[in-house]
C-alpha positions as CSV (number, residue, x, y, z in Angstrom):
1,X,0.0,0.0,0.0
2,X,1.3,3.3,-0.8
3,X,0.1,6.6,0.8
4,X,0.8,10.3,0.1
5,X,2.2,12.0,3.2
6,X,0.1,13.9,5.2
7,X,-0.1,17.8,4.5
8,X,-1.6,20.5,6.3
9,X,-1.8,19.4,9.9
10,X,-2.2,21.8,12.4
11,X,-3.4,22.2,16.1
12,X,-6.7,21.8,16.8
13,X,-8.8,22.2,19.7
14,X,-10.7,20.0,21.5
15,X,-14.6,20.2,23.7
16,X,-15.4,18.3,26.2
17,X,-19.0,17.0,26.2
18,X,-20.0,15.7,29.7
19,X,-19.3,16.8,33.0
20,X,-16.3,16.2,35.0
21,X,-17.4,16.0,39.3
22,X,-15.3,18.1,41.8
23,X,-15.6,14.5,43.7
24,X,-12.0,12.6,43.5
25,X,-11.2,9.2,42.8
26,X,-13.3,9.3,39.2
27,X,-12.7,7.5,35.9
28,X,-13.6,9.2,33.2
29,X,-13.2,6.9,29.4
30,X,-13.0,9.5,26.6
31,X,-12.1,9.5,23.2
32,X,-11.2,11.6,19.9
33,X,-13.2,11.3,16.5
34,X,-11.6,12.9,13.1
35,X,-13.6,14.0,10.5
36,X,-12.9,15.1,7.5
37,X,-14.0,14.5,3.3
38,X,-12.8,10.4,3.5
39,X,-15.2,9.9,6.4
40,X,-15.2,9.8,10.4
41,X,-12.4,7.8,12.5
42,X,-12.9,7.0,16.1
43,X,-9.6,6.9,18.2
44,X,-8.9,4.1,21.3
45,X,-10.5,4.4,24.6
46,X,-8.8,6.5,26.9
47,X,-8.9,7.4,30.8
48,X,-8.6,9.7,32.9
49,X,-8.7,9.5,36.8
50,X,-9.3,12.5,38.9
51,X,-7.2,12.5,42.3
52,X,-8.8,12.6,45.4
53,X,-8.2,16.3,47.4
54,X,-6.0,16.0,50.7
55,X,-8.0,16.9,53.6
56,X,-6.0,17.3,56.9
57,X,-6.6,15.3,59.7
58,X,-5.1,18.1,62.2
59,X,-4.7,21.3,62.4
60,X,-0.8,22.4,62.1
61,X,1.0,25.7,63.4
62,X,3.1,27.5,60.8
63,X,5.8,30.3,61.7
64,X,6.5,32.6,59.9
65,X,9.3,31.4,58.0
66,X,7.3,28.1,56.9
67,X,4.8,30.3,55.5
């Protein structure tokens, strides 16, 4: 099989539709689609995971210089 190069790629931008939680610890499976004249191409299933915020256990006292 022979292929002409590819010509004219550029950056492009991406939206997000869906809604990503404040909540940590969550999956998320996305993926990209390409359109263009020669059809639609989906890419692999991806994932993302969201990390859980640190909440402190104790309160700490900070001098001035660890500030």
């Amino acid at each position: 099989v022979t292929t002409d190069p590819a010509t004219g790629i550029e950056a492009a931008a991406a939206t997000g539709n869906g809604n990503i939680t404040d909540n940590g610890g969550t999956l998320y499976h996305f993926r990209a689609q390409a359109k263009n004249s020669a059809g639609t191409a989906n890419g692999n299933d991806r994932t993302l995971a969201t990390i859980t915020p640190f909440v402190a256990s104790r309160a700490y006292a900070l001098s001035r210089e660890e500030l």
